[in-house]
C-alpha positions as CSV (number, residue, x, y, z in Angstrom):
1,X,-14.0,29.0,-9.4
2,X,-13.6,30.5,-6.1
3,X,-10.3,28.9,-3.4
4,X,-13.2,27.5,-0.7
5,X,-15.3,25.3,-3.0
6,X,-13.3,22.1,-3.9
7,X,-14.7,19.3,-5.9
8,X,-14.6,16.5,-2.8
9,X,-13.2,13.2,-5.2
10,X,-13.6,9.8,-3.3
11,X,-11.3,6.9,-4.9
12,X,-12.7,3.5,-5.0
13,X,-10.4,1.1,-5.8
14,X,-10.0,-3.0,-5.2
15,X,-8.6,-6.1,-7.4
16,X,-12.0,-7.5,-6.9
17,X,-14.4,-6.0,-9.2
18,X,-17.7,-7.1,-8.5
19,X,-17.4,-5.7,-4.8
20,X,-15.7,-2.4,-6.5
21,X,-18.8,-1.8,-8.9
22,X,-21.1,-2.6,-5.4
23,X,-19.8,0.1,-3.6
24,X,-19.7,2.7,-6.4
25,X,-23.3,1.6,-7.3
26,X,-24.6,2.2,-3.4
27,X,-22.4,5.9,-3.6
28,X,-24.0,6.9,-6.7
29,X,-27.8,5.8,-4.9
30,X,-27.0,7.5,-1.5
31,X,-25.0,10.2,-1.8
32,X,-26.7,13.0,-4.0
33,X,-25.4,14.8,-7.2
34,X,-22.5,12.3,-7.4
35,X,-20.9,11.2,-10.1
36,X,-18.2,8.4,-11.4
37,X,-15.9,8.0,-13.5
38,X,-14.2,4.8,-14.6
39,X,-10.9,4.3,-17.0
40,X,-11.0,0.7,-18.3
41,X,-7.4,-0.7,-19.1
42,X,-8.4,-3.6,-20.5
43,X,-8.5,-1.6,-24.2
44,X,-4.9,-0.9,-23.9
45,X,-3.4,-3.5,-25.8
46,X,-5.3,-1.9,-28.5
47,X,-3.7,1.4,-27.8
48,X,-6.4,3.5,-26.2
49,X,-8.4,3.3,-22.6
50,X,-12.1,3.5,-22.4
51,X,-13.3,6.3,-19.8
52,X,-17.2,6.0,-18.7
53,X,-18.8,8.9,-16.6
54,X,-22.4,7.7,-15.1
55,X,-24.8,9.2,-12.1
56,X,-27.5,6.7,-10.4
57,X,-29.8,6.9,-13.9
58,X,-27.1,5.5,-15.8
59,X,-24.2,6.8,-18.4
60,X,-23.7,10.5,-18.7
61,X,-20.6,9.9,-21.5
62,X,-17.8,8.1,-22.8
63,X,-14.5,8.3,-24.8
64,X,-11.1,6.7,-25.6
65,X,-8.0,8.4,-24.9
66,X,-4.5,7.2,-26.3
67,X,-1.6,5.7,-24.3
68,X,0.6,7.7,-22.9
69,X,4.7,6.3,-23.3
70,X,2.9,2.9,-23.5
71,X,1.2,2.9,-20.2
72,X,-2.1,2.8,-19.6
73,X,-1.8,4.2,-15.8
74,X,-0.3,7.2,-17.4
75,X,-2.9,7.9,-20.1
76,X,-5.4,7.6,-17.2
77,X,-3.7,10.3,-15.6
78,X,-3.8,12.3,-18.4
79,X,-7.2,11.7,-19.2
80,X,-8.9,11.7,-15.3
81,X,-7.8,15.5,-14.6
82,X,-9.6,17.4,-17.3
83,X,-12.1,15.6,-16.6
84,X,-12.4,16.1,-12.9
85,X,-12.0,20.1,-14.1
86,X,-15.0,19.7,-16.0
87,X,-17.0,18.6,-13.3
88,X,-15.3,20.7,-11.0
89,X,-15.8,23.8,-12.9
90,X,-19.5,22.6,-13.8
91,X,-20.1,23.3,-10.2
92,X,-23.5,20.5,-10.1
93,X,-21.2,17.5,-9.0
94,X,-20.9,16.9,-5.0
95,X,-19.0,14.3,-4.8
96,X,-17.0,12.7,-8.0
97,X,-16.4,8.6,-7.6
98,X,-13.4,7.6,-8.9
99,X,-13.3,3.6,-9.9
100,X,-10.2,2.8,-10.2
101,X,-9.0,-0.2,-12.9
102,X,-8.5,-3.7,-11.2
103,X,-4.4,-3.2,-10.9
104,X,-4.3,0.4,-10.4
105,X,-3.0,1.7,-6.6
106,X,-4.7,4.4,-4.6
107,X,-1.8,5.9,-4.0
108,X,-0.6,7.5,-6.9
109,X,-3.7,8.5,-8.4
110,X,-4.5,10.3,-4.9
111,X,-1.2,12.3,-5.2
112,X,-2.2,13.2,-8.7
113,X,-5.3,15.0,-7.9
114,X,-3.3,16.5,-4.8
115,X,-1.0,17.9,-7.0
116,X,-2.9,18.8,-10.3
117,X,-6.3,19.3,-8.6
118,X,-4.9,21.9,-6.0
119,X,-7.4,24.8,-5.5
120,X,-10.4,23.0,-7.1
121,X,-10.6,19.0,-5.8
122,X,-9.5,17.9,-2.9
123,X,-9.8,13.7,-2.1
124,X,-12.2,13.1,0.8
125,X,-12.1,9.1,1.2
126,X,-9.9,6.3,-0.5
127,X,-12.3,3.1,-0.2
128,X,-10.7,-0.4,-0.6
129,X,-13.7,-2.9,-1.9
130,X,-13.7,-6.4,-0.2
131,X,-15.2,-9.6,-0.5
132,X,-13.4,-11.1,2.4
133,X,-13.8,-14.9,1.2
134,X,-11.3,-13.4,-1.8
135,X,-8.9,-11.7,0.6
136,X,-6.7,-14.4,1.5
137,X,-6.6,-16.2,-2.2
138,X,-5.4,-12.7,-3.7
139,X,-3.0,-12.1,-0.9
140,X,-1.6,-16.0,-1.8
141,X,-0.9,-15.4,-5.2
142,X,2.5,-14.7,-6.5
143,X,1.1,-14.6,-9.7
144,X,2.6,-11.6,-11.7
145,X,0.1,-8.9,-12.8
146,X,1.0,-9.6,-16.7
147,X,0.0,-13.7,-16.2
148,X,-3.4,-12.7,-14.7
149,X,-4.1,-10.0,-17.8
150,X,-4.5,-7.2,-15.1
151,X,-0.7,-5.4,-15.2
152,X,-1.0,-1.8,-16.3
153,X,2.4,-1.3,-18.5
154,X,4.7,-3.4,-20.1
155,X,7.1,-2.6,-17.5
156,X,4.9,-3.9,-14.8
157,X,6.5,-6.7,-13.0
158,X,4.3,-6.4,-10.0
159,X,2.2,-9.3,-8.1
160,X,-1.3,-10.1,-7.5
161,X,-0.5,-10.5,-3.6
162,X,1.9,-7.4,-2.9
163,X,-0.4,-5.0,-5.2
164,X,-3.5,-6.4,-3.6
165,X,-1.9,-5.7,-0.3
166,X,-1.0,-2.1,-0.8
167,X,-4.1,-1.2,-1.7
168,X,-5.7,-2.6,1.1
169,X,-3.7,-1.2,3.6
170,X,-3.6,2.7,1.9
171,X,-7.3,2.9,2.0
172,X,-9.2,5.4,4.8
173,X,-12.5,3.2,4.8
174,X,-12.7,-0.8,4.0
175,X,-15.9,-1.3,2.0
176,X,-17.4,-4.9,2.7
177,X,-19.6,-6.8,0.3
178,X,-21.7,-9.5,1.7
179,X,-20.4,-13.3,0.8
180,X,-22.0,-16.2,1.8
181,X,-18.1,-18.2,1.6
182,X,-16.6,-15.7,3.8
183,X,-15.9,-16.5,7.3
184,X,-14.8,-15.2,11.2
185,X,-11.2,-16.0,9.6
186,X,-11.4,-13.9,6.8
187,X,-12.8,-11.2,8.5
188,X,-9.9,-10.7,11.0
189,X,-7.5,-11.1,8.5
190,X,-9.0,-7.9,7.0
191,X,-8.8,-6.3,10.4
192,X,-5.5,-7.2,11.2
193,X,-3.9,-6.4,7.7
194,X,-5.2,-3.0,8.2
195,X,-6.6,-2.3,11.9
196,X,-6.7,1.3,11.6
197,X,-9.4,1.8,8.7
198,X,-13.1,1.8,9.4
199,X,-15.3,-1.5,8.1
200,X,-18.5,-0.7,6.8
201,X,-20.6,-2.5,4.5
202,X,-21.0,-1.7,0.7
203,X,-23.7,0.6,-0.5
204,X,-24.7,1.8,3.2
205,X,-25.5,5.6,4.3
206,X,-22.2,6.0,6.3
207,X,-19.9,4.6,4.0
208,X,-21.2,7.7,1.6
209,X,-20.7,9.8,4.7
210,X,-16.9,8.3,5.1
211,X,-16.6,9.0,1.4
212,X,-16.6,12.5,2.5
213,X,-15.3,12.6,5.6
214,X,-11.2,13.9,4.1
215,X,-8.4,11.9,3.3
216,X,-4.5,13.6,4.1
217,X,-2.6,12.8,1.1
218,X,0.7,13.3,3.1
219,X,0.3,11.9,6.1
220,X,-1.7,8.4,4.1
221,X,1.9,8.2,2.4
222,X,4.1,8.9,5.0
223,X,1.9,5.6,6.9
224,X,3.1,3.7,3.6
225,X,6.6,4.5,3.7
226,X,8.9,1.8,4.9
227,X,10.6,4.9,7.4
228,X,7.6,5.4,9.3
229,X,4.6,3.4,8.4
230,X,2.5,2.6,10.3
231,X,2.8,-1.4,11.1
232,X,-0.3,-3.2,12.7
233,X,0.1,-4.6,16.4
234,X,0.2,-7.4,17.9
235,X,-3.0,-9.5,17.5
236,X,-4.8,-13.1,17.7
237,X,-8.4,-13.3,16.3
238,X,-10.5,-16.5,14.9
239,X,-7.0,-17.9,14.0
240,X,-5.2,-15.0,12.3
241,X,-2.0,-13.7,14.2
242,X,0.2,-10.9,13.8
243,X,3.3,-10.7,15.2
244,X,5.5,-7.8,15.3
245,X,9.2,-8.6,15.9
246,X,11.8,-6.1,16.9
247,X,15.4,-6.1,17.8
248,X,17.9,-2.9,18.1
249,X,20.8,-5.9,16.9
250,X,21.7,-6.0,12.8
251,X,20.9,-9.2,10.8
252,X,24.3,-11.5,9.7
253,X,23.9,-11.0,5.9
254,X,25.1,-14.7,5.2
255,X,22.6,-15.9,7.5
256,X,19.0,-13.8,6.9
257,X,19.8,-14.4,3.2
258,X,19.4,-17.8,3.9
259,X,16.5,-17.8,5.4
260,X,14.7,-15.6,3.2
261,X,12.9,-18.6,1.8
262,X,11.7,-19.6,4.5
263,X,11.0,-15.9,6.0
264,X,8.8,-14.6,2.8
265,X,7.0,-17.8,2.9
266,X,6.2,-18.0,6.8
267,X,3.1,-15.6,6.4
268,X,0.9,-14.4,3.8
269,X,1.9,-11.0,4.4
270,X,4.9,-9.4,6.1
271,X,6.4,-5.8,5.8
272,X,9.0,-3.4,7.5
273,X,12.0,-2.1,7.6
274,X,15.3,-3.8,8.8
275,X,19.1,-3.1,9.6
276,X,21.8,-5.5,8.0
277,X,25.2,-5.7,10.2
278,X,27.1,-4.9,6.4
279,X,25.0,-1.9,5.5
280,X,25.2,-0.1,8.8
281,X,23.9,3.1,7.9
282,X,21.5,1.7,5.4
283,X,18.1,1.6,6.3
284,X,15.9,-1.7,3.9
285,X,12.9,-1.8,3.5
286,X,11.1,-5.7,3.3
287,X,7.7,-6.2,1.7
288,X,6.1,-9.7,0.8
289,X,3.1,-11.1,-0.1
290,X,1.9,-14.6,-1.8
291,X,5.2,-15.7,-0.8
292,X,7.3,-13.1,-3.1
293,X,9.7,-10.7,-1.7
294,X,10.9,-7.5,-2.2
295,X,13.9,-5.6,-0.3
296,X,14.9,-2.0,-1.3
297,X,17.1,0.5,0.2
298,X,15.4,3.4,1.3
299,X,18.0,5.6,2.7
300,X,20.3,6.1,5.6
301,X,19.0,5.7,9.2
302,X,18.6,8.8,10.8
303,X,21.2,8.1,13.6
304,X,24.0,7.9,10.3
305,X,23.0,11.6,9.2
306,X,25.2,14.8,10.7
307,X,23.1,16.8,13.1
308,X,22.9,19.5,10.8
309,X,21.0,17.2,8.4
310,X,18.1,16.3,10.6
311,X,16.5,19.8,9.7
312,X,16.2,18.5,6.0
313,X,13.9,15.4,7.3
314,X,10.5,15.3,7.1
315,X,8.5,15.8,10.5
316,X,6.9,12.5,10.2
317,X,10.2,10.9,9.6
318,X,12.1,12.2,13.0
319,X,8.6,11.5,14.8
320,X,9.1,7.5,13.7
321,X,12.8,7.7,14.4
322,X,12.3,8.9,18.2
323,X,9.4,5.8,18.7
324,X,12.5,3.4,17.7
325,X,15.4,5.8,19.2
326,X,17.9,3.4,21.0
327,X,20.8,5.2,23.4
328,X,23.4,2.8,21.9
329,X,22.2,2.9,17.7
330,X,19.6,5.5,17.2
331,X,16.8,4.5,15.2
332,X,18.8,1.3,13.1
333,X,16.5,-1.4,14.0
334,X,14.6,-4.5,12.9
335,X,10.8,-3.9,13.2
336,X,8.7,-6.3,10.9
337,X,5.3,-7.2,11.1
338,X,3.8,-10.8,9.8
339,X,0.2,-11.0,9.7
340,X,-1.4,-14.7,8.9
341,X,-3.7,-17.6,8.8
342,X,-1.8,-20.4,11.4
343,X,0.8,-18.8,12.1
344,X,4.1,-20.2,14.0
345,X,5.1,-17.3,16.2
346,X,7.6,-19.6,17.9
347,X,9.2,-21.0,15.1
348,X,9.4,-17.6,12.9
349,X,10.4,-15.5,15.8
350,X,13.6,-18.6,16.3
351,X,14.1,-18.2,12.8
352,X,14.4,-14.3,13.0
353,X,16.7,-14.5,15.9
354,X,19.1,-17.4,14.7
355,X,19.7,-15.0,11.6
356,X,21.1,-11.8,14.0
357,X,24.8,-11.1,14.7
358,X,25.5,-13.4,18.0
359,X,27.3,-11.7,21.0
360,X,30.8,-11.7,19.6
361,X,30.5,-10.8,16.1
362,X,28.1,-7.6,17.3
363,X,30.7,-6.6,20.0
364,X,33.6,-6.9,17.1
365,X,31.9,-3.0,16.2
366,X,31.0,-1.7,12.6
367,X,34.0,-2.1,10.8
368,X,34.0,-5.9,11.3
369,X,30.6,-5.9,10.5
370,X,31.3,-3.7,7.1
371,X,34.0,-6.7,6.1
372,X,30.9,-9.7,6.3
373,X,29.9,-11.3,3.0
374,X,27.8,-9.1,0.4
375,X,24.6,-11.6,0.5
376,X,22.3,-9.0,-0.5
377,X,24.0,-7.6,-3.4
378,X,22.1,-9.0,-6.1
379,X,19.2,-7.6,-4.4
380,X,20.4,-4.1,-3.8
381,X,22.9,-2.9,-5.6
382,X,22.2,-2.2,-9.2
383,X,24.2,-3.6,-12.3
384,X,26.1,-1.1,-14.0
C-alpha cells in the first residue's frame, strides 16, 4: 500500500465500560466506513482472549487468540496488529476504533501501533470515556486490579485509582456520558485532573472529528513522563483544588518518609517528581492515587550529568529542565501537583515544608546531605 495513505486508528479506552461502549457506538454511527475492534480479557483465565470486529450494522467477525507468556495484554498485541493490516491493506476502513479492555492503558497500545503500524496506521485520537459521577469513586480506590477481576497478567499489581488515573490524563479528547448522579464537582475534577484535553460529549459529530484530528505518540509520552510531564496548574472550581507545590530545597529523607502517610492520603490524586537531600543526583518520581503510592527513580537530574552528556537527552527533556533551571542546583527540584475534592492547601503545603532540609542542615552542602539516614531504601533500591 502506498507511504501517504495510513489507516487513521482512534483508541478508546476507560475503566468504565458502559461510557466506553457509548462512545464507540456514537463513532461507529457518525463517522463513515469505521470500524472496531475489541479484545475481551475476561476469557484469559481460560487461556485465550476473545477479539470482536463490528461496523454500525453489527459484527463483521470474531476469534480467540492464545496467551502470550501468560499475559493477556500481550496476546492482545499480538493479535490487534494483523488485524489492523487487514483492514489497513483492505483499503474500505476510514477510521479503525480500537476499544480497549477495562484495565488496559492507552499508552502502550498507542506505541505499539507507532512502532509495528509504521507506514500503514498512524493513531489519530486517544479518547478517555467518562461518566463523571464514577470519576472520583475509581480514583478512591486502592483496590488492586486482581481483587476487582480487571488485572491483565498475573504479574499485575497495579490499582484501580493509579491505572484509572493514567488513563485519564494520557487521553487527547475526554468523551463524557450523560449521568443524572454526576455533579458541578465531578465535572471539575475531570478538568483539573487533565485541563489540557478537550471535553465533548459521547456519541457527538465532533468528538468523531477529534477522533481524527492526530495524536503525537512522542510528545503524549514525554507529557507522561515523571522528567517533563506536563502537571496541571493551579486551580479552584465547585470545590476541587489543585495545588502545585515547588521548592529548589531537597526533602530530609527521615522526615518526608514520615509523612508519606499522611502525603499520599492528603488528595485523591497527586503526581511529580522530587529531589531527596540523600540522593542528590537522583531524580524520583511520586505517583498516588486512592491513597497508594508509588516512588521510582527515574534517572539523574540533568544538572548531575557532564556537559558532554546533555547532547544524549531528549529535546523535550532539556526543554523541562530549563522551565525548572535554578542558578544555584539546576533543574533538582520538588514540583508536585495534588488535585482534590476539599482540599487543605494550608495544611498540606505545612506538611510539605516541615519535611525539607531546614537552613543549617541545607547549608552543611551535599556530602552531609549524602551521610542522612537511608528512609527510602526499601522503596528504591532493589533486593539483591
Amino acid at each position: 500500500m502506498e507511504d501517504d495513505r495510513k489507516l487513521p486508528v482512534v483508541l478508546v479506552n476507560g475503566l468504565h465500560s458502559d461510557a466506553r461502549r457509548e462512545v464507540v457506538e456514537g463513532l461507529l454511527a457518525t463517522a463513515p466506513s469505521s470500524v472496531a475492534l475489541h479484545h475481551d480479557l475476561s476469557t484469559a483465565d481460560r487461556g485465550t482472549v476473545r477479539r470482536t470486529v463490528r461496523d454500525a450494522s453489527g459484527e463483521l467477525s470474531h476469534g480467540e487468540a492464545p496467551l502470550v507468556n501468560d499475559c493477556a495484554c500481550c496476546a492482545l498485541r499480538e493479535d490487534l496488529i494483523p488485524e489492523l493490516e487487514r483492514l489497513a491493506v483492505a483499503g474500505v476502513t476510514a477510521l479503525a476504533v480500537v476499544e480497549l479492555w477495562d484495565s488496559v492503558e492507552p499508552k502502550a497500545m498507542a506505541e505499539v501501533i507507532a512502532v509495528h503500524g509504521r507506514g500503514w496506521a498512524e493513531v489519530t485520537g486517544v479518547i478517555t470515556a467518562v461518566d463523571p459521577a464514577l470519576v472520583l469513586p475509581c480514583l478512591a480506590n486502592g483496590d488492586d486490579l486482581a481483587e476487582a477481576g480487571l488485572s491483565a497478567a498475573p504479574t499485575d499489581q497495579r490499582t484501580v485509582g493509579d491505572t484509572w488515573a493514567r488513563q485519564l490524563e494520557y487521553a487527547s479528547v475526554i468523551a463524557l456520558v450523560d449521568s443524572e448522579d454526576a455533579d458541578d464537582q465531578d465535572r471539575a475534577l475531570v478538568g483539573q485532573l487533565h485541563p489540557t484535553a478537550p471535553q465533548v460529549p459521547a456519541g457527538s459529530e465532533a468528538l468523531a472529528e477529534l477522533a481524527l484530528a492526530g495524536f503525537d505518540v512522542e510528545a503524549a509520552g514525554a507529557a507522561q513522563h515523571p522528567a517533563c510531564a506536563l502537571l496541571p496548574q493551579e486551580s479552584e472550581e465547585a470545590g476541587v483544588s489543585t495545588l502545585v507545590w515547588r521548592e529548589h530545597r531537597p526533602f530530609h529523607p527521615g522526615r518526608l518518609f514520615e509523612a508519606l502517610e499522611d502525603l499520599s492520603c492528603a488528595a485523591t490524586r497527586s503526581r511529580g517528581r522530587f529531589w531527596l537531600a540523600d540522593r542528590p543526583d537522583t531524580l524520583l518520581s511520586w505517583d498516588a492515587a486512592g491513597g497508594a503510592l508509588c516512588v521510582e527513580n527515574t534517572g539523574p537530574w540533568l544538572a548531575s550529568l557532564p556537559d558532554a552528556a546533555w547532547d544524549m537527552v531528549p529535546p523535550f527533556r532539556r526543554a523541562a529542565a530549563a522551565l525548572d533551571w535554578h542558578p544555584e542546583v539546576g533543574d533538582c527540584c520538588q514540583h508536585l501537583v495534588f488535585v482534590s475534592p476539599g482540599l487543605d492547601r494550608d495544611g498540606l503545603t505545612s506538611l510539605l515544608e516541615s519535611c525539607l532540609l531546614t537552613d543549617a542542615e541545607y547549608e552543611a552542602g551535599r556530602e552531609a546531605w549524602k551521610r542522612l539516614p537511608t528512609a527510602f531504601g526499601p522503596l528504591l533500591d532493589p533486593v539483591r
